[in-house]
mmCIF entry with sequence, helices, sheets and N, C-alpha, C, O atoms, coordinates in Angstrom:
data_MODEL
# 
_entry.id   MODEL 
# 
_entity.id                         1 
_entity.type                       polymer 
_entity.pdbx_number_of_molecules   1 
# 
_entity_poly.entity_id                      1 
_entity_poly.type                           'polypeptide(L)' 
_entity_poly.nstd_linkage                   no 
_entity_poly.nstd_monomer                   no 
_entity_poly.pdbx_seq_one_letter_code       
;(UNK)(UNK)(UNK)(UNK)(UNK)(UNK)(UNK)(UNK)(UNK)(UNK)(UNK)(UNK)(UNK)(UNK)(UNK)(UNK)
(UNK)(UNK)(UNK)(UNK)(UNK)(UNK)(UNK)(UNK)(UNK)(UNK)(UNK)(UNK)(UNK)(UNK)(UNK)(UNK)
(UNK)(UNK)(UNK)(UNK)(UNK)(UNK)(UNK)(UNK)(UNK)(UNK)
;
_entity_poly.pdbx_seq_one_letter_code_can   XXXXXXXXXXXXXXXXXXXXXXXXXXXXXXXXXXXXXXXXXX 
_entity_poly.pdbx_strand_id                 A 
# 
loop_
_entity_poly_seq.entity_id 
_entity_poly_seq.num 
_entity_poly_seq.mon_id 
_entity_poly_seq.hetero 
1 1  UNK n 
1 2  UNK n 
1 3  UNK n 
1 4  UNK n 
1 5  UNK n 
1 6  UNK n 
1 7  UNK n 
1 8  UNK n 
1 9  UNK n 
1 10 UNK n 
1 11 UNK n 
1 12 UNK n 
1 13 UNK n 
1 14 UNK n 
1 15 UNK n 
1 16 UNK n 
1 17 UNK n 
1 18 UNK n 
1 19 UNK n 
1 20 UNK n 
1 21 UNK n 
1 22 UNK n 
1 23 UNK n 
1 24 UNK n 
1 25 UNK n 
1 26 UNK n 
1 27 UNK n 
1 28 UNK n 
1 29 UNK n 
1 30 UNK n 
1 31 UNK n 
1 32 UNK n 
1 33 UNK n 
1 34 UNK n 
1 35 UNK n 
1 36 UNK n 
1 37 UNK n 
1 38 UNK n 
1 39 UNK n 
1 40 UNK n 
1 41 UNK n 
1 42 UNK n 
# 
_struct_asym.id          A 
_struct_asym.entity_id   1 
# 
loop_
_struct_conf.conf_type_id 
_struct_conf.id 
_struct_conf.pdbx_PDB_helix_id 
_struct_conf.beg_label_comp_id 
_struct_conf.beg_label_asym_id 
_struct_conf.beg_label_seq_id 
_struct_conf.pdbx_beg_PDB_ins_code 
_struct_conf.end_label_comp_id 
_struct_conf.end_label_asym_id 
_struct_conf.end_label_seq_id 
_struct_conf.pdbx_end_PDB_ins_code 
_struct_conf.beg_auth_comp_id 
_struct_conf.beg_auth_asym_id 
_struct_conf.beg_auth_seq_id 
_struct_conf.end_auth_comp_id 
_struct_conf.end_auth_asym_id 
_struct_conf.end_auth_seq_id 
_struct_conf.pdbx_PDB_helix_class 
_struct_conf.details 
_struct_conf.pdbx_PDB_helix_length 
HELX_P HELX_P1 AA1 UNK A 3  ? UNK A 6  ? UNK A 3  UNK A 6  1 ? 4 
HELX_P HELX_P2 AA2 UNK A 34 ? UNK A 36 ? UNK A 34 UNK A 36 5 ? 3 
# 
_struct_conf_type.id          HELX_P 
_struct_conf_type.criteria    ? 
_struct_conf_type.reference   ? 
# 
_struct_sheet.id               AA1 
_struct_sheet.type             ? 
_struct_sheet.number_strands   3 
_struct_sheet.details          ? 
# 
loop_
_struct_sheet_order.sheet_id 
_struct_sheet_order.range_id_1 
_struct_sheet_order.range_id_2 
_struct_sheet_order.offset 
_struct_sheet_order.sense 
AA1 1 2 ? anti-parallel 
AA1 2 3 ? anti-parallel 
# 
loop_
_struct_sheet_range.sheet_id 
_struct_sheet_range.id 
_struct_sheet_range.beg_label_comp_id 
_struct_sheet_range.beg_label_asym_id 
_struct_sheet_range.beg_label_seq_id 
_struct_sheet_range.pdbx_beg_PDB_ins_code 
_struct_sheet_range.end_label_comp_id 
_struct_sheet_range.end_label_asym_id 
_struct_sheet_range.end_label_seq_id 
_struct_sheet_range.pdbx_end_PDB_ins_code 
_struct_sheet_range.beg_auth_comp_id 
_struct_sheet_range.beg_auth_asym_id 
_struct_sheet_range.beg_auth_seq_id 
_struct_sheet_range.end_auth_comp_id 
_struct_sheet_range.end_auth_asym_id 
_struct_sheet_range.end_auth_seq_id 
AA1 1 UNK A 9  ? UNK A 12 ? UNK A 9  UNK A 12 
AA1 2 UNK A 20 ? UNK A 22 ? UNK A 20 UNK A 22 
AA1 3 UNK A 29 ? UNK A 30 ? UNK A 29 UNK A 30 
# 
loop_
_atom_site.group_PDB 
_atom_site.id 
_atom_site.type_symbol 
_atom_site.label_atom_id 
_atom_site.label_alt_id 
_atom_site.label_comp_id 
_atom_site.label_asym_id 
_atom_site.label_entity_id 
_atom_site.label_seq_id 
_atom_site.pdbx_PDB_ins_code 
_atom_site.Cartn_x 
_atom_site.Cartn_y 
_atom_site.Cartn_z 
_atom_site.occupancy 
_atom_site.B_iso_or_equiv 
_atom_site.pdbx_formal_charge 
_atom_site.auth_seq_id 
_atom_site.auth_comp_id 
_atom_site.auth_asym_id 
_atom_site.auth_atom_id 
_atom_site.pdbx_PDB_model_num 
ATOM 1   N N  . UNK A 1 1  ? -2.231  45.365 7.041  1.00 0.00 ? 1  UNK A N  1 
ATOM 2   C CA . UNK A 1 1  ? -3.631  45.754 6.978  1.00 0.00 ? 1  UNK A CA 1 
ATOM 3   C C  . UNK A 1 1  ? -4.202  45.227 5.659  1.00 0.00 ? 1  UNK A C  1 
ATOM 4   O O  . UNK A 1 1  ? -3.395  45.198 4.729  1.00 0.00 ? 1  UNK A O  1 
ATOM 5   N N  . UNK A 1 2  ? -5.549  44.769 5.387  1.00 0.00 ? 2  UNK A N  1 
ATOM 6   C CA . UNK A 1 2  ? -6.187  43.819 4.393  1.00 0.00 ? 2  UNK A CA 1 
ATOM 7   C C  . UNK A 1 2  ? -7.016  44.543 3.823  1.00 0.00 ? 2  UNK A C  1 
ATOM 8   O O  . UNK A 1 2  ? -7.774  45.272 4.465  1.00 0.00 ? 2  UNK A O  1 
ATOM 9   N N  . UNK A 1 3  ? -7.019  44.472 2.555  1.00 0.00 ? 3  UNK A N  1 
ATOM 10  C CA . UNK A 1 3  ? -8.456  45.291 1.492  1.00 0.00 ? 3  UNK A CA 1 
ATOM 11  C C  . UNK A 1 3  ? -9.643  45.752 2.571  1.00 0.00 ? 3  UNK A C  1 
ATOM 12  O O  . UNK A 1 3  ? -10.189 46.854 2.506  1.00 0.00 ? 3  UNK A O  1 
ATOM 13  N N  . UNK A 1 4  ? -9.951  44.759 3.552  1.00 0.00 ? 4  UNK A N  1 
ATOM 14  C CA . UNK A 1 4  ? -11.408 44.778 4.256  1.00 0.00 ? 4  UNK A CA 1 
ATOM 15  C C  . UNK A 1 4  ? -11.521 45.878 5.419  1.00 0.00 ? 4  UNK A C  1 
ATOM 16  O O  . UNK A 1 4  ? -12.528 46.553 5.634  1.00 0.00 ? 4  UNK A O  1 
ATOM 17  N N  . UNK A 1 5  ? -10.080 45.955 6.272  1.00 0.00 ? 5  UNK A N  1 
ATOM 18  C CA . UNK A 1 5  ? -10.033 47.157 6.802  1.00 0.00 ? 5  UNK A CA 1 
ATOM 19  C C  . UNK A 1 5  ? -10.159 48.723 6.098  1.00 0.00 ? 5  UNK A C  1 
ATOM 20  O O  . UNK A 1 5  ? -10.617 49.736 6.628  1.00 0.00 ? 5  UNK A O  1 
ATOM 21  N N  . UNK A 1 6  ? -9.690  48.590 4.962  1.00 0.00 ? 6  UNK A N  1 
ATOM 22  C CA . UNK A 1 6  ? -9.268  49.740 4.435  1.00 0.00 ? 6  UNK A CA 1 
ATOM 23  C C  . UNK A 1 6  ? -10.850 50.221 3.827  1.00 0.00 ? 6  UNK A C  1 
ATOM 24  O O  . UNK A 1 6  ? -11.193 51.337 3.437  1.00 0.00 ? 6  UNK A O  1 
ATOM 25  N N  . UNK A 1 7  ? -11.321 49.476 3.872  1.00 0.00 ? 7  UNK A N  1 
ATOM 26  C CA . UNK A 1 7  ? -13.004 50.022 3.234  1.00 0.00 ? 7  UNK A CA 1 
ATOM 27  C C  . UNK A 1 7  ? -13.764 50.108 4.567  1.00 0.00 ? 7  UNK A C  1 
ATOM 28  O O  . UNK A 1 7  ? -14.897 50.350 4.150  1.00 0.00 ? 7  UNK A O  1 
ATOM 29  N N  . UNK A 1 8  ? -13.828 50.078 5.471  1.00 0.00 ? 8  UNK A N  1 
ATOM 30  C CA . UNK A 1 8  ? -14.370 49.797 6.700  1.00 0.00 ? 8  UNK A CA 1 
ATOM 31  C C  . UNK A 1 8  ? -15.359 51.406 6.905  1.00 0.00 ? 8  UNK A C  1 
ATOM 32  O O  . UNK A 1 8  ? -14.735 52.435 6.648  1.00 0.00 ? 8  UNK A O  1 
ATOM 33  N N  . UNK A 1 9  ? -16.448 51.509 7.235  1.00 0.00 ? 9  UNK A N  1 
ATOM 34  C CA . UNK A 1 9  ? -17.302 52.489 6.726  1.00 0.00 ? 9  UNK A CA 1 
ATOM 35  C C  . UNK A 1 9  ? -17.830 52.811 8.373  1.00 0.00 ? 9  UNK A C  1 
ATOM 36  O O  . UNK A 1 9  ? -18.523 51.932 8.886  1.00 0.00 ? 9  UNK A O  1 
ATOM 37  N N  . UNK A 1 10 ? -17.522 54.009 9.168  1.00 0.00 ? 10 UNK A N  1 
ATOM 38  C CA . UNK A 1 10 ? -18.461 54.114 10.405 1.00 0.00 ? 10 UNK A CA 1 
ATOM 39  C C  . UNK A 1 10 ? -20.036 54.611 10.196 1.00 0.00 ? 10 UNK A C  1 
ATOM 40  O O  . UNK A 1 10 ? -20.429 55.532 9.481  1.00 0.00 ? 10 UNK A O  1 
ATOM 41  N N  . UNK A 1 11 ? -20.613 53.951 10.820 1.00 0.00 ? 11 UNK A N  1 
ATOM 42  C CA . UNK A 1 11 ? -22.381 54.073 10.455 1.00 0.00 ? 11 UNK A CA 1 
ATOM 43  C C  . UNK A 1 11 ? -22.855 54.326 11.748 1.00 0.00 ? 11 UNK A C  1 
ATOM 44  O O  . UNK A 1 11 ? -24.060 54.579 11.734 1.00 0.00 ? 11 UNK A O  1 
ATOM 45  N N  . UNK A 1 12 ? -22.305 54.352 12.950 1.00 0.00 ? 12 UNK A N  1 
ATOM 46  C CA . UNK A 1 12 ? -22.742 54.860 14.254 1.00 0.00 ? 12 UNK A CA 1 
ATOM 47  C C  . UNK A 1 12 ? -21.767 54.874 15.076 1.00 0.00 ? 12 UNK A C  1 
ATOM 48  O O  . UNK A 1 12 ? -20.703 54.257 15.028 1.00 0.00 ? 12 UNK A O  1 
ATOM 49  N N  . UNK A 1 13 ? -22.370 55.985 16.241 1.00 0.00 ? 13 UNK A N  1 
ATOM 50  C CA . UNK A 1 13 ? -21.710 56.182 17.475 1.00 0.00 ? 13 UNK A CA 1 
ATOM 51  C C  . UNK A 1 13 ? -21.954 55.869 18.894 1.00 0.00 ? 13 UNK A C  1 
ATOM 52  O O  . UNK A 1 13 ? -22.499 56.755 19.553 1.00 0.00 ? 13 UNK A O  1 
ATOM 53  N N  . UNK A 1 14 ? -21.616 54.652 19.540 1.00 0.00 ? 14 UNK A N  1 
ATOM 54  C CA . UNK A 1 14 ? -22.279 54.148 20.849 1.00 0.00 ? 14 UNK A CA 1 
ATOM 55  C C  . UNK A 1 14 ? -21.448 54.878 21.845 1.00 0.00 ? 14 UNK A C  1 
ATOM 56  O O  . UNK A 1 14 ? -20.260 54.581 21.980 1.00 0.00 ? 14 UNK A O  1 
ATOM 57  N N  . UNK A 1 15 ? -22.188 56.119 22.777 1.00 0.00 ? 15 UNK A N  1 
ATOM 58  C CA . UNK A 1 15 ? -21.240 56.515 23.638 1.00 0.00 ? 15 UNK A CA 1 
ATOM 59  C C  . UNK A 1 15 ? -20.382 57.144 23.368 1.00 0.00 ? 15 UNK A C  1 
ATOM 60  O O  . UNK A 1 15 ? -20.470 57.732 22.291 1.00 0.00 ? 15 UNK A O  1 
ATOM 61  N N  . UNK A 1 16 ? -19.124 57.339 24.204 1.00 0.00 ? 16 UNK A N  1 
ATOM 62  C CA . UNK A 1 16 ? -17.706 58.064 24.035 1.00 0.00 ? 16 UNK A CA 1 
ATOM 63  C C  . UNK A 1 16 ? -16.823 56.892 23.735 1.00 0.00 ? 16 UNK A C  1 
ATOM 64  O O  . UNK A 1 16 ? -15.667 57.228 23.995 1.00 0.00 ? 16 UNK A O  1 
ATOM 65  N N  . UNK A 1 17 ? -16.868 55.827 23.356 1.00 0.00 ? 17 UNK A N  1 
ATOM 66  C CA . UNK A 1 17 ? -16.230 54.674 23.181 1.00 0.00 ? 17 UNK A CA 1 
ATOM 67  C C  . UNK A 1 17 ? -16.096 53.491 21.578 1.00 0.00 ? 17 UNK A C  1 
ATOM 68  O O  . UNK A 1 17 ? -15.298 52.922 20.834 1.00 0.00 ? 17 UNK A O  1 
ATOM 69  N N  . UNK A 1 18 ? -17.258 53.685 21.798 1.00 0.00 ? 18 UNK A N  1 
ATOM 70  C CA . UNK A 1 18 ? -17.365 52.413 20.686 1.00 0.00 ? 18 UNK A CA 1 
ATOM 71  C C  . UNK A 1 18 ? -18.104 53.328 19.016 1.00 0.00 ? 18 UNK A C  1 
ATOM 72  O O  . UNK A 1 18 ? -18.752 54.364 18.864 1.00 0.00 ? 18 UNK A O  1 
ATOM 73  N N  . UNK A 1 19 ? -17.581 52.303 18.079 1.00 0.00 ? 19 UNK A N  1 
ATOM 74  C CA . UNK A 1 19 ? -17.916 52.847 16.707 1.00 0.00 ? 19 UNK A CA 1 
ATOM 75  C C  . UNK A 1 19 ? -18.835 51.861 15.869 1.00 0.00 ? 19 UNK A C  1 
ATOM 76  O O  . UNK A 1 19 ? -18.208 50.896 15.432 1.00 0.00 ? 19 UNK A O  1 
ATOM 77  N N  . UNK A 1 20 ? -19.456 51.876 15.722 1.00 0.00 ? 20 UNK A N  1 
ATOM 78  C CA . UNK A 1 20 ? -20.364 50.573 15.132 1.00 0.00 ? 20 UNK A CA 1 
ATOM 79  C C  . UNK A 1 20 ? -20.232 50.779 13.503 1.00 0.00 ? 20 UNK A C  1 
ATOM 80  O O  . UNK A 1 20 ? -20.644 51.840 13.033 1.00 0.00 ? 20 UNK A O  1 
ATOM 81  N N  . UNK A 1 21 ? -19.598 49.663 12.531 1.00 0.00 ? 21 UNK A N  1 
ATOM 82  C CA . UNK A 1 21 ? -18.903 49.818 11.541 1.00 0.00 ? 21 UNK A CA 1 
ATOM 83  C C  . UNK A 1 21 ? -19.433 48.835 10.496 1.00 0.00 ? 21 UNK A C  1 
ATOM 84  O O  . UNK A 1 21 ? -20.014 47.792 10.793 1.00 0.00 ? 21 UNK A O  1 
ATOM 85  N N  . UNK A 1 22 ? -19.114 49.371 8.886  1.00 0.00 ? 22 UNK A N  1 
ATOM 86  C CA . UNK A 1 22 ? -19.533 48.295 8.227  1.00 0.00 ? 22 UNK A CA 1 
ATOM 87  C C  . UNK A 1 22 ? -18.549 48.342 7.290  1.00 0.00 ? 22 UNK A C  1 
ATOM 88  O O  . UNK A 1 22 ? -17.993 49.354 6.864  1.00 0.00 ? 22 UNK A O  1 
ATOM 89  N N  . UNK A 1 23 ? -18.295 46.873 6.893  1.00 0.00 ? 23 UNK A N  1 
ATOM 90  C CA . UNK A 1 23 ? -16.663 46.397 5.759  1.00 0.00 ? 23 UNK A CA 1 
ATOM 91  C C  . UNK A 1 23 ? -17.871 46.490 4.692  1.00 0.00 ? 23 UNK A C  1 
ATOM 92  O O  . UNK A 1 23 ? -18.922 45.901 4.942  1.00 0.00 ? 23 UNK A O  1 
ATOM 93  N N  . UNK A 1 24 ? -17.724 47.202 3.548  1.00 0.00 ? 24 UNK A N  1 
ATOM 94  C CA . UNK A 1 24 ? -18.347 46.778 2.476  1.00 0.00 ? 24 UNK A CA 1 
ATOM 95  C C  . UNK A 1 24 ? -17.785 45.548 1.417  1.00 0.00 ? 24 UNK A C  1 
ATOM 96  O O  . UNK A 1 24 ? -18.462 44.646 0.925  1.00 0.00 ? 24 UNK A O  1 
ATOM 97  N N  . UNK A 1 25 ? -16.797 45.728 1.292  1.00 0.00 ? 25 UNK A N  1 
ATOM 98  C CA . UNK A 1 25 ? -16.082 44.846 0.833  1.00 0.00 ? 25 UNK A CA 1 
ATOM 99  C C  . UNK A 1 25 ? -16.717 43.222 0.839  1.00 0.00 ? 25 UNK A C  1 
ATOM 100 O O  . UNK A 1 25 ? -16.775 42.436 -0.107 1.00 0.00 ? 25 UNK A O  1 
ATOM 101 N N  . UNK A 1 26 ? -17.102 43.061 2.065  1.00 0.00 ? 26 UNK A N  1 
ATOM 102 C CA . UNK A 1 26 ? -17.548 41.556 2.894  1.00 0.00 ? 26 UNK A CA 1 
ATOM 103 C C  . UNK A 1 26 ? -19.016 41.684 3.140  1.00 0.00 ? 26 UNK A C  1 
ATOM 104 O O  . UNK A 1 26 ? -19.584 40.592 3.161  1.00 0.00 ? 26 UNK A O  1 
ATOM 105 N N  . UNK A 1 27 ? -19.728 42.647 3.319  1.00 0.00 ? 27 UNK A N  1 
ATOM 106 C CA . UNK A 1 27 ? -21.184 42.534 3.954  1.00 0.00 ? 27 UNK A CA 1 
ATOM 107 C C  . UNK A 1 27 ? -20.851 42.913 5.591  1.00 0.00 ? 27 UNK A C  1 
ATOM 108 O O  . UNK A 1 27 ? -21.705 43.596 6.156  1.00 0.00 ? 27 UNK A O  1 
ATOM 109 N N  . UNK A 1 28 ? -19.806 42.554 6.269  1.00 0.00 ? 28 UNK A N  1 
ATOM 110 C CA . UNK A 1 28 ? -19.627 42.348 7.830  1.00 0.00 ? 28 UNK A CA 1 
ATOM 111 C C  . UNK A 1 28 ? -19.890 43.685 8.632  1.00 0.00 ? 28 UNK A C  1 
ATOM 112 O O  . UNK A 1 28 ? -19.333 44.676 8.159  1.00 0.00 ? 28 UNK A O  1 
ATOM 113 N N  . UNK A 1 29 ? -20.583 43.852 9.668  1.00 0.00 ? 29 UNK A N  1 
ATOM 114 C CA . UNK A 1 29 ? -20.712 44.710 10.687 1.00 0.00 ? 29 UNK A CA 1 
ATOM 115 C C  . UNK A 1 29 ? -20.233 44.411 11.903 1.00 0.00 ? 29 UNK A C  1 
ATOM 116 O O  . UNK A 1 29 ? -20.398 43.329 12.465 1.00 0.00 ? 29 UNK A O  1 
ATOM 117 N N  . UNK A 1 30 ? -19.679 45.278 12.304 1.00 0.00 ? 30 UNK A N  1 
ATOM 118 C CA . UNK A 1 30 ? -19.014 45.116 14.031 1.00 0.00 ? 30 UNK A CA 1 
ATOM 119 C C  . UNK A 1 30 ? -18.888 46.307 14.625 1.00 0.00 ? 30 UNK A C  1 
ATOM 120 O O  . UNK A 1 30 ? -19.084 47.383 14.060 1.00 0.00 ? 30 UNK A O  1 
ATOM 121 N N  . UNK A 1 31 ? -18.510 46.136 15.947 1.00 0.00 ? 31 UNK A N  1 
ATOM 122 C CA . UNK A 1 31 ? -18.015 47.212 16.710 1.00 0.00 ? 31 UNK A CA 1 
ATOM 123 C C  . UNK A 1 31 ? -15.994 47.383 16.898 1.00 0.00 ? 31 UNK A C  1 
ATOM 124 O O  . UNK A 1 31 ? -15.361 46.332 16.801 1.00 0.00 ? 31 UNK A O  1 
ATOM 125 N N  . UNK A 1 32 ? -15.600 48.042 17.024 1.00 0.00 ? 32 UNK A N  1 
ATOM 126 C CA . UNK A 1 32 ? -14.488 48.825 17.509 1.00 0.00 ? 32 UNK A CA 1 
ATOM 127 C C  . UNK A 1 32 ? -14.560 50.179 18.185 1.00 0.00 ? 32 UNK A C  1 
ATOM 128 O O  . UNK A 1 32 ? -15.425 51.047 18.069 1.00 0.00 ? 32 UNK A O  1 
ATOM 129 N N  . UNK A 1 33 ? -13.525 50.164 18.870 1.00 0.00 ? 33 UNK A N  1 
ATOM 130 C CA . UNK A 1 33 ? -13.431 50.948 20.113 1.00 0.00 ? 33 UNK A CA 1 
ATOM 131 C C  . UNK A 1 33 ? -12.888 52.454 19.780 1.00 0.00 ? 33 UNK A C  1 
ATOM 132 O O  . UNK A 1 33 ? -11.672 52.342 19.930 1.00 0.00 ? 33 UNK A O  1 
ATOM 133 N N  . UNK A 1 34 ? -13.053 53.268 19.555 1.00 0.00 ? 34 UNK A N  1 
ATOM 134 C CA . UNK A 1 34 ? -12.281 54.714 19.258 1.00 0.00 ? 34 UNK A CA 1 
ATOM 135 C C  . UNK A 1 34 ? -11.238 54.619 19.110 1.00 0.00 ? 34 UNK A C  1 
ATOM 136 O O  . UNK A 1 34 ? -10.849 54.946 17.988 1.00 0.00 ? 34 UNK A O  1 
ATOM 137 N N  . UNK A 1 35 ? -10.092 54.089 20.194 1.00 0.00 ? 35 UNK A N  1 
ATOM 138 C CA . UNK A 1 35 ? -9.304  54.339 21.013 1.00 0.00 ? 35 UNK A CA 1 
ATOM 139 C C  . UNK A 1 35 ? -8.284  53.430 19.744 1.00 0.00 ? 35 UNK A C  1 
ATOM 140 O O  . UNK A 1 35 ? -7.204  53.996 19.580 1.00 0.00 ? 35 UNK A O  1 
ATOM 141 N N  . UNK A 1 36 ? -8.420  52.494 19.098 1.00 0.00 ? 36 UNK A N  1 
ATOM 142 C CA . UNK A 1 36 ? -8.276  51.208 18.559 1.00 0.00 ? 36 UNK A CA 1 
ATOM 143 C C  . UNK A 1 36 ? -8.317  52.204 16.628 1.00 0.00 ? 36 UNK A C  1 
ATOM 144 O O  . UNK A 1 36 ? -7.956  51.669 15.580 1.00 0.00 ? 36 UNK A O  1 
ATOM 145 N N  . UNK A 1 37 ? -8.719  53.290 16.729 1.00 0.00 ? 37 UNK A N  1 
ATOM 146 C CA . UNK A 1 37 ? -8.527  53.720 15.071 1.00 0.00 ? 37 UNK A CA 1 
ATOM 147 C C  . UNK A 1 37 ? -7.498  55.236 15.362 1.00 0.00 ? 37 UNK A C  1 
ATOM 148 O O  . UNK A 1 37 ? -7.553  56.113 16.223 1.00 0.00 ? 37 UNK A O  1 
ATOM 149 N N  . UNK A 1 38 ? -6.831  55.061 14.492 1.00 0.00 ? 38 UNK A N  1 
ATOM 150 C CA . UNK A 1 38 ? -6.009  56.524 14.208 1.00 0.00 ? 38 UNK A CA 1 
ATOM 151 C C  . UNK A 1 38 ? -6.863  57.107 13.242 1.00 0.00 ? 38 UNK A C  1 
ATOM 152 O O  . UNK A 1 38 ? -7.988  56.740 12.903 1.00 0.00 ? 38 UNK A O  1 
ATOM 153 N N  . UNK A 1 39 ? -5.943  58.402 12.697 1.00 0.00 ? 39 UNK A N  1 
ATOM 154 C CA . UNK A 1 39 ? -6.416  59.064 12.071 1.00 0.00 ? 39 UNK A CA 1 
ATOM 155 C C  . UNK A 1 39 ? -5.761  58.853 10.386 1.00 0.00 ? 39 UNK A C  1 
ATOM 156 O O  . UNK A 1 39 ? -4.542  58.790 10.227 1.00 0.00 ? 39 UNK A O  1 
ATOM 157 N N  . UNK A 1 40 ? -6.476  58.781 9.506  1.00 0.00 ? 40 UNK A N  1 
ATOM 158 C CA . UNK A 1 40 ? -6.208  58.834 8.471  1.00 0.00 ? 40 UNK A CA 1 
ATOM 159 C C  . UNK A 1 40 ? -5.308  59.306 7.765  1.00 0.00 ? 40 UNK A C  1 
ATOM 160 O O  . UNK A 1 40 ? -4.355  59.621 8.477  1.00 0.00 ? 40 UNK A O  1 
ATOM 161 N N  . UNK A 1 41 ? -5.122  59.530 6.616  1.00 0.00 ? 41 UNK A N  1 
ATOM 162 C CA . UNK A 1 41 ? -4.189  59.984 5.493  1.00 0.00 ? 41 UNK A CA 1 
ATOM 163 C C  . UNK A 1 41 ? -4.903  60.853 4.652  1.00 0.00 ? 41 UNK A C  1 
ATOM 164 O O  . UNK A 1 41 ? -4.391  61.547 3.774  1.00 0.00 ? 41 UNK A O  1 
ATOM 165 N N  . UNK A 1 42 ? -6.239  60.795 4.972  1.00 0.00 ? 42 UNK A N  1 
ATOM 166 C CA . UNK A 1 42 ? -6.707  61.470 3.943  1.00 0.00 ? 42 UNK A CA 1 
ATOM 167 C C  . UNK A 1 42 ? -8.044  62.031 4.018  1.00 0.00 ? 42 UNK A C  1 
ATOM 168 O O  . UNK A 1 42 ? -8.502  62.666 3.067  1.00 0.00 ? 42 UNK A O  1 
# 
């Protein structure tokens, strides 16, 4: 796992499915799927 995941910030919720996300690290926004993130450490 890379610096860019690990900062990865959720900023919305589409549905029961999808997470609409932002890397601060990079500027980058995307989607991922719920199903596709565990749960943290912290």
């Amino acid at each position: 796992m890379n610096e860019d995941w690990n900062t990865m910030r959720v900023i919305g919720i589409i549905g029961d499915e999808w997470y609409h996300v932002w890397f601060p690290a990079t500027g980058e926004y995307g989607f991922v799927r719920q199903s596709d993130l565990t749960t943290g450490n912290g």
